[in-house]
DRENLUM-786985 format. One record per residue: residue number from 0; residue in one letter; x, y, z of N, C-alpha, C in turn. Coordinates in nm, 4 decimals. Example, Ala and Ser with C-alpha at 12.3 -4.5 7.8 and 13.67 -1.06 7.14 Angstrom:
2
   num   residuo        nxx        nyy        nzz       caxx       cayy       cazz        cxx        cyy        czz
     0         A     1.3190    -0.5690     0.7800     1.2300    -0.4500     0.7800     1.3200    -0.3300     0.7800
     1         S     1.2850    -0.2250     0.7080     1.3670    -0.1060     0.7140     1.2900     0.0030     0.7870
***
This chain:
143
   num   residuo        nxx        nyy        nzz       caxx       cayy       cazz        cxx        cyy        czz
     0         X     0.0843    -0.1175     0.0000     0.0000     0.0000     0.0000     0.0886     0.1236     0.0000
     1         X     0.0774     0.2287    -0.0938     0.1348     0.3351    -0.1060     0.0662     0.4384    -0.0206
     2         X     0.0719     0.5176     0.0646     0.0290     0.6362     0.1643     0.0654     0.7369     0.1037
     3         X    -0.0186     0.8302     0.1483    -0.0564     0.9742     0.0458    -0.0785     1.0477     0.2212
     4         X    -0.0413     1.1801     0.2313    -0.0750     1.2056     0.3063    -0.1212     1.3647     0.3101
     5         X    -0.2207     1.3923     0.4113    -0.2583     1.5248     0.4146    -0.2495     1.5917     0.5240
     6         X    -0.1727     1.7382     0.5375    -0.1521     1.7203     0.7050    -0.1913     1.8610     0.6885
     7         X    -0.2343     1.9274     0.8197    -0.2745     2.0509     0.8778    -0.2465     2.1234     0.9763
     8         X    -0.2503     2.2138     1.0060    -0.1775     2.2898     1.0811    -0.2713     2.3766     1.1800
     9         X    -0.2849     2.4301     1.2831    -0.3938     2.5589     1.3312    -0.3541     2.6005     1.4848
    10         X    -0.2685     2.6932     1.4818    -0.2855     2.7836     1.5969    -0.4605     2.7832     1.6843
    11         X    -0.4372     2.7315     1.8196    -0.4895     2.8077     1.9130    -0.4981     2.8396     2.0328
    12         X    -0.5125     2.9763     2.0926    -0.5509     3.0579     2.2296    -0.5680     2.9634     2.3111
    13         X    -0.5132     2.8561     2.3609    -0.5600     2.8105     2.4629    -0.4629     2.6787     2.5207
    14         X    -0.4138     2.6643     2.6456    -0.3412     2.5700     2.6725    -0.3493     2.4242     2.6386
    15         X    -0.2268     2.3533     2.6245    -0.2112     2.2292     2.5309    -0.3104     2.1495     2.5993
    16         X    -0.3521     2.0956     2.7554    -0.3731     2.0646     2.8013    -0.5631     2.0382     2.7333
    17         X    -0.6036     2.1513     2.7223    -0.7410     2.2029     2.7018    -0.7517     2.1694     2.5607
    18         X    -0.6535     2.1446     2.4304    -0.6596     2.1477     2.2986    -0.6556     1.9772     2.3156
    19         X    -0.5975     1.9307     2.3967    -0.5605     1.7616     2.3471    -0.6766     1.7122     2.3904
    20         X    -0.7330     1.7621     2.5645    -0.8894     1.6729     2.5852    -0.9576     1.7584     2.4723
    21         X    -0.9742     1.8325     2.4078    -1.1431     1.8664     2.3181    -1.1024     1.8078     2.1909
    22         X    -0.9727     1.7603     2.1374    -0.9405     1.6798     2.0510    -0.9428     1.4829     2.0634
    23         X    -0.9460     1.4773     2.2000    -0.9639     1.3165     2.2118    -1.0977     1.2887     2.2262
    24         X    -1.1493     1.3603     2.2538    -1.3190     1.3561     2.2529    -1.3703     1.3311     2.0983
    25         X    -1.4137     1.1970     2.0863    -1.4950     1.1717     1.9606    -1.6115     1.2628     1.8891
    26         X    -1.6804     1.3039     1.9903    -1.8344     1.3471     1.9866    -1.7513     1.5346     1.8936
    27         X    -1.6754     1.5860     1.9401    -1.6214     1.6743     1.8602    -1.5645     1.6352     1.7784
    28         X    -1.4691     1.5744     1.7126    -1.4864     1.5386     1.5234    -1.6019     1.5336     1.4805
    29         X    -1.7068     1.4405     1.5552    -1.8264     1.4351     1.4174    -1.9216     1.5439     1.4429
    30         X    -1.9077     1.6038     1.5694    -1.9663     1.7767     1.5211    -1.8727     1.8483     1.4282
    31         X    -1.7910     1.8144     1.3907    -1.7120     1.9175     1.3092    -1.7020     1.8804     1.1330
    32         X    -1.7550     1.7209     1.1720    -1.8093     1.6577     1.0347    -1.8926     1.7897     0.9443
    33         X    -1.8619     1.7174     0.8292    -1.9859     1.8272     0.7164    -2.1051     1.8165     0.7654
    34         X    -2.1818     1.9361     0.7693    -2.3290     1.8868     0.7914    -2.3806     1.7625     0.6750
    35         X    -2.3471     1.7879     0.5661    -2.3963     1.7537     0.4333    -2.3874     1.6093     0.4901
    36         X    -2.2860     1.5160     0.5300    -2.2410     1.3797     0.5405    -2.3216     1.3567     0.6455
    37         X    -2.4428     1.4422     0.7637    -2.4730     1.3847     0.8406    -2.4475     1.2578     0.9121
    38         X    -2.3193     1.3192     0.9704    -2.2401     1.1937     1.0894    -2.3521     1.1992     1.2242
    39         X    -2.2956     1.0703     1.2683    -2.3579     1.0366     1.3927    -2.2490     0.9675     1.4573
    40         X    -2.2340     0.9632     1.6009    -2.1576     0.8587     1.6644    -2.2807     0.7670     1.7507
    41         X    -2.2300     0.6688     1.6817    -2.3434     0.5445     1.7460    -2.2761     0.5448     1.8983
    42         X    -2.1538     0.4749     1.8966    -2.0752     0.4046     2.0087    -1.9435     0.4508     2.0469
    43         X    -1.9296     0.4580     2.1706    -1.7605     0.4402     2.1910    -1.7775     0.3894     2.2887
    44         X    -1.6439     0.2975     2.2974    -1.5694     0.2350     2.3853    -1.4572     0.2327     2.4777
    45         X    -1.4368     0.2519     2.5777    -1.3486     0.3298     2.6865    -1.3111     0.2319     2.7830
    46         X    -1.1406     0.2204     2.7812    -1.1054     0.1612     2.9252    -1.1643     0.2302     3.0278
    47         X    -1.1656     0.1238     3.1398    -1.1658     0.1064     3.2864    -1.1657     0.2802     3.2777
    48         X    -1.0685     0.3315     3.2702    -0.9691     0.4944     3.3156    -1.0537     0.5944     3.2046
    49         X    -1.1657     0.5706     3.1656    -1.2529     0.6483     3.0748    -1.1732     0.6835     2.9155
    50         X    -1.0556     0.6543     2.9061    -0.9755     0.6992     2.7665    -1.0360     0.5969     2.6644
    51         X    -1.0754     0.6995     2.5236    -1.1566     0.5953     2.4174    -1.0898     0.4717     2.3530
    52         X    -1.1369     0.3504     2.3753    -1.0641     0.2695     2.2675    -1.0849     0.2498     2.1224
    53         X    -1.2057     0.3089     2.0993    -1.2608     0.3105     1.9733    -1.4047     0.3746     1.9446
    54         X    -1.4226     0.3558     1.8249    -1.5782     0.4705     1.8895    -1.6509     0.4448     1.7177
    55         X    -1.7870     0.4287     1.6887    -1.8761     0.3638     1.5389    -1.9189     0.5342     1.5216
    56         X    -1.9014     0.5899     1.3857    -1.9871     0.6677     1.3318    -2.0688     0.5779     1.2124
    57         X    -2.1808     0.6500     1.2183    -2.2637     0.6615     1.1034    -2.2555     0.8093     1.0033
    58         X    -2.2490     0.7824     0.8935    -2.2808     0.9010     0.7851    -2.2919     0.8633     0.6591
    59         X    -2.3196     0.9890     0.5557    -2.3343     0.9868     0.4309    -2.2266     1.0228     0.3563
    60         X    -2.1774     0.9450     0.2226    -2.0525     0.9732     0.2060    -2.0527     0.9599     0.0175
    61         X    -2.1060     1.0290    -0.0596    -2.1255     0.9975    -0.2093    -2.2550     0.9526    -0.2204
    62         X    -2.3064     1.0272    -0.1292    -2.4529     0.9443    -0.1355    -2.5301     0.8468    -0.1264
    63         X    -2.3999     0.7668     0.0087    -2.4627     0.6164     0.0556    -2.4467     0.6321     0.1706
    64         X    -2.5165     0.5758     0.2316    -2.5146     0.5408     0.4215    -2.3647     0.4465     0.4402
    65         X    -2.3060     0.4869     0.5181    -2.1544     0.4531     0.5809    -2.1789     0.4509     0.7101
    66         X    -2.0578     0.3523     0.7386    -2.0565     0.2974     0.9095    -1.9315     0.2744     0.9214
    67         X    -1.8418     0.3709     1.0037    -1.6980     0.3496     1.0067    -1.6398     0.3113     1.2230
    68         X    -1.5965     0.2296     1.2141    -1.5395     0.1691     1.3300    -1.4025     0.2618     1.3747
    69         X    -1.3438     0.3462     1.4246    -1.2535     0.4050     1.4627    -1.1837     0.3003     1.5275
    70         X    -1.0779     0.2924     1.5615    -0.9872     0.2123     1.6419    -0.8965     0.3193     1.7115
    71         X    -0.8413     0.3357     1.8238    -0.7210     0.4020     1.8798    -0.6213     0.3310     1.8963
    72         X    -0.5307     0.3558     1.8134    -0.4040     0.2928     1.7829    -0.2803     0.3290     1.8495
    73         X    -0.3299     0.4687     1.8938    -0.2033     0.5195     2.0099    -0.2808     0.6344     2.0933
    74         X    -0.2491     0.6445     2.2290    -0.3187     0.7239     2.2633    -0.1833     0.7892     2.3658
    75         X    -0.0732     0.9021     2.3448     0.0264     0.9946     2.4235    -0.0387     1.0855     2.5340
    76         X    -0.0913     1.0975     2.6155    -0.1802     1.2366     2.7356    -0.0957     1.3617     2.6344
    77         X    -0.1860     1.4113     2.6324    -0.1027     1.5307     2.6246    -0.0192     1.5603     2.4904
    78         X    -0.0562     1.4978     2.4127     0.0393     1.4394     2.2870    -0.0355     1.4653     2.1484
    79         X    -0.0280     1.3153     2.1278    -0.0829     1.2867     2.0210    -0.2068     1.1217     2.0393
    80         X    -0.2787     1.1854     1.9176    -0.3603     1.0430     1.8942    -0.3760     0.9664     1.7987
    81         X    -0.3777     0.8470     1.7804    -0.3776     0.8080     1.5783    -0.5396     0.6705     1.6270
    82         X    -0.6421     0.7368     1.5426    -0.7541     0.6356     1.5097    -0.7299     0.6149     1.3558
    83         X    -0.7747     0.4633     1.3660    -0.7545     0.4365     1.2338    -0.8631     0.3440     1.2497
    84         X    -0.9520     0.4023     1.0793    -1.0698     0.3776     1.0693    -1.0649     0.2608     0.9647
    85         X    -1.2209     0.1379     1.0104    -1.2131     0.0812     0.9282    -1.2236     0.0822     0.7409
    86         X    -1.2379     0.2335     0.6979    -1.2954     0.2127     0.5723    -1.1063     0.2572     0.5305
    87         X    -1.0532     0.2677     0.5971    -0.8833     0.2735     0.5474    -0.8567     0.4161     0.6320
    88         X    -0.8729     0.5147     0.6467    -0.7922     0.6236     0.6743    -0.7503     0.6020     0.7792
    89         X    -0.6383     0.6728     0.8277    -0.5608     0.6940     0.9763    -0.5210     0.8495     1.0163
    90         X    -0.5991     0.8585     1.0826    -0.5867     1.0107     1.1402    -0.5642     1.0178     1.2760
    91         X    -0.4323     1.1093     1.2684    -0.3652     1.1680     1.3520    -0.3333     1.3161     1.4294
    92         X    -0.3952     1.2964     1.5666    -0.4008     1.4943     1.6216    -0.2391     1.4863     1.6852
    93         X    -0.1721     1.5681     1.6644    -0.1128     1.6188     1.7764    -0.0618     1.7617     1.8226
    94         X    -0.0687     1.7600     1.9416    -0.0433     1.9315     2.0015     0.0840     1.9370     2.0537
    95         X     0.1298     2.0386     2.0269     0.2617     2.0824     2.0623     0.2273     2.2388     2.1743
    96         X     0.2972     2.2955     2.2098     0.3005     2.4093     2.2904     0.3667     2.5469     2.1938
    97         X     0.2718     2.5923     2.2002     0.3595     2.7390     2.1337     0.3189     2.8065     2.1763
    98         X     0.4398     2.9224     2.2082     0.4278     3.0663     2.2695     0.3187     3.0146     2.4058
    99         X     0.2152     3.1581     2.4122     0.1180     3.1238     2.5132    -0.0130     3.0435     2.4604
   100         X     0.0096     2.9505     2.3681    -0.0788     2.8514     2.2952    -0.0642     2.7612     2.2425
   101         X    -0.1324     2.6983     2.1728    -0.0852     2.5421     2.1498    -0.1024     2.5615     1.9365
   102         X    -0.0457     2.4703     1.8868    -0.0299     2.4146     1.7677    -0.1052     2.2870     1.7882
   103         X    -0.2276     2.2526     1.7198    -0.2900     2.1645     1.6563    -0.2900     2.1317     1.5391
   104         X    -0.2285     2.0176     1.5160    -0.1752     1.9533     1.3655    -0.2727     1.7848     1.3354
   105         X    -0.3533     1.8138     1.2557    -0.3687     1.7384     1.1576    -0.3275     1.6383     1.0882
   106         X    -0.3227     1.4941     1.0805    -0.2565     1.3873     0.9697    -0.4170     1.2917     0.8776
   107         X    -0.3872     1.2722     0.8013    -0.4838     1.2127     0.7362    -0.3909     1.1552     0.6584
   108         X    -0.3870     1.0226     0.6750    -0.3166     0.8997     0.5698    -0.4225     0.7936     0.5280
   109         X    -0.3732     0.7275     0.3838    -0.4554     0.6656     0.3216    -0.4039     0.6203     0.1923
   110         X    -0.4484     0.4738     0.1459    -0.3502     0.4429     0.0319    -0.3547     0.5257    -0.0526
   111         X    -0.3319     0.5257    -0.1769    -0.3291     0.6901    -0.2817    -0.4337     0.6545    -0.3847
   112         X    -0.4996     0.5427    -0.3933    -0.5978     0.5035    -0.4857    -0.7512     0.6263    -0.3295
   113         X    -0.7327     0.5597    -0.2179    -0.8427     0.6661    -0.1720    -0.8003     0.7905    -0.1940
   114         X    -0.6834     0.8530    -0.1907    -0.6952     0.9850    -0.2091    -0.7141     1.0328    -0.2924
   115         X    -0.7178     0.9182    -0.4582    -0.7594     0.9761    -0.5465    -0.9349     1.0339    -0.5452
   116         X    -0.9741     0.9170    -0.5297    -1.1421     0.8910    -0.4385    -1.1620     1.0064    -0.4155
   117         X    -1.1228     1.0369    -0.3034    -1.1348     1.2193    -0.2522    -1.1373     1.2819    -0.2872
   118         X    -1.0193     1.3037    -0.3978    -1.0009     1.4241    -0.4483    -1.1066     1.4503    -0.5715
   119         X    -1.1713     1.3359    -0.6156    -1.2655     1.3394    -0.7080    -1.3962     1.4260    -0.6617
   120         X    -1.4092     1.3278    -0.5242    -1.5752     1.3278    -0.4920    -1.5857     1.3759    -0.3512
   121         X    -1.5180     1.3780    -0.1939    -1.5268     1.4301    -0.1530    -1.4649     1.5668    -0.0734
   122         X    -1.3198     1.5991    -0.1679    -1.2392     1.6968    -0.1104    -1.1818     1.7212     0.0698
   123         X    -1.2012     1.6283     0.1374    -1.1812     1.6517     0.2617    -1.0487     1.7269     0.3147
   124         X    -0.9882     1.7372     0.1792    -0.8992     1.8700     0.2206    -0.9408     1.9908     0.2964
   125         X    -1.0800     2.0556     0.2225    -1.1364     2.1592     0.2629    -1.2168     2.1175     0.3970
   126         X    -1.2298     2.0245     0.4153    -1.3645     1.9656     0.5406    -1.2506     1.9653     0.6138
   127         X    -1.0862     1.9596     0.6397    -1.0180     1.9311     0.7889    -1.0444     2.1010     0.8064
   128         X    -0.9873     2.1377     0.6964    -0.9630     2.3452     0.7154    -1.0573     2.3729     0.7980
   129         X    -1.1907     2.3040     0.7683    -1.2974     2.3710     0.8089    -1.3475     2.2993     0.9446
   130         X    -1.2673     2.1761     0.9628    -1.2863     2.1034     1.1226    -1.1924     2.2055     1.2013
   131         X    -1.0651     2.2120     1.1343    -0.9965     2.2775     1.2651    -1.0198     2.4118     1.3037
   132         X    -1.1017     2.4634     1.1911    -1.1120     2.6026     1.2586    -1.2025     2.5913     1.3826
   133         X    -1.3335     2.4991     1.3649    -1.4101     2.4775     1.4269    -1.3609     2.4411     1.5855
   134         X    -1.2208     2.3518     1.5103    -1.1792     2.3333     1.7006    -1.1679     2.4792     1.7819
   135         X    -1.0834     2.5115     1.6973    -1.0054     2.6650     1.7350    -1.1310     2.7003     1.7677
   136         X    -1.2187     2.7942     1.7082    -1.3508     2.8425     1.8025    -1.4330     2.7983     1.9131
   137         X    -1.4237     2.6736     1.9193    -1.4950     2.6321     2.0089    -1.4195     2.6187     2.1322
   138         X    -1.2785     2.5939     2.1063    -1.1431     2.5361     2.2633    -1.1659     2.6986     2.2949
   139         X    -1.1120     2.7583     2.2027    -1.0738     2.9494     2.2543    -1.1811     2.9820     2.3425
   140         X    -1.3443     2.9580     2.2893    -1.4933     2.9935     2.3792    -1.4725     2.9361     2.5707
   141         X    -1.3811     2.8390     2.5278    -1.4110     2.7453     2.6570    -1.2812     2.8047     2.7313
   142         X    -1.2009     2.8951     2.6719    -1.0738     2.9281     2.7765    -1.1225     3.0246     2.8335
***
């Protein structure tokens, strides 16, 4: 499998601490989902210590009903996270510390036949731009 990757970048106002929990929280990606794809999170699953082990969305994706299984493949406190979903992608948050704020970075990997996929039909280039800003507004509200 050849990997293609898409990565992102986004300053925000608010300590690393506060950017990594509103980023390990499932239920915020699929609010930050397209409306259009109407996501849902059916399920997640959590050790003993409440940290997710995995977590089921539902959505629309080319105009079919989809059901994707997340897996947590690494989980750093304070770090980074990599879920990797059953329909192939592997996405990765991690926060770093800058200045008096944090750097939230973006990974989206996937063989290069899906990224062709994407780039055809659903562009999710523009859908992370438009997730992370969403983080950024919503972490900054809560500092």
């Amino acid at each position: 499998m050849v990997a293609s990757k898409h990565h992102h970048v986004i300053g925000v106002d608010a300590p690393p601490g506060k950017v990594f929990a509103y980023a390990a929280d499932p239920a915020h990606l699929i609010a930050a989902m397209p409306e259009a794809n109407r996501p849902e999170l059916v399920e997640v699953a959590r050790t003993e210590d409440g940290v997710v082990k995995s977590f089921t969305v539902e959505y629309r994706s080319v105009g079919m009903h989809r059901r994707a299984v997340f897996t947590r493949e690494e989980y750093v406190p304070g770090e980074r996270i990599v879920d990797h979903s059953s329909v192939g992608p592997v996405f990765t948050y991690a926060v770093k510390p800058e200045g008096k704020g944090t750097t939230l970075s973006f990974d989206w990997d996937a063989a290069r036949w899906l990224k062709a996929l994407d780039a055809v039909f659903t562009h999710s280039d523009r859908d992370i731009d438009d997730a992370l800003a969403t983080y950024k507004r919503e972490i900054e509200a809560m500092a």
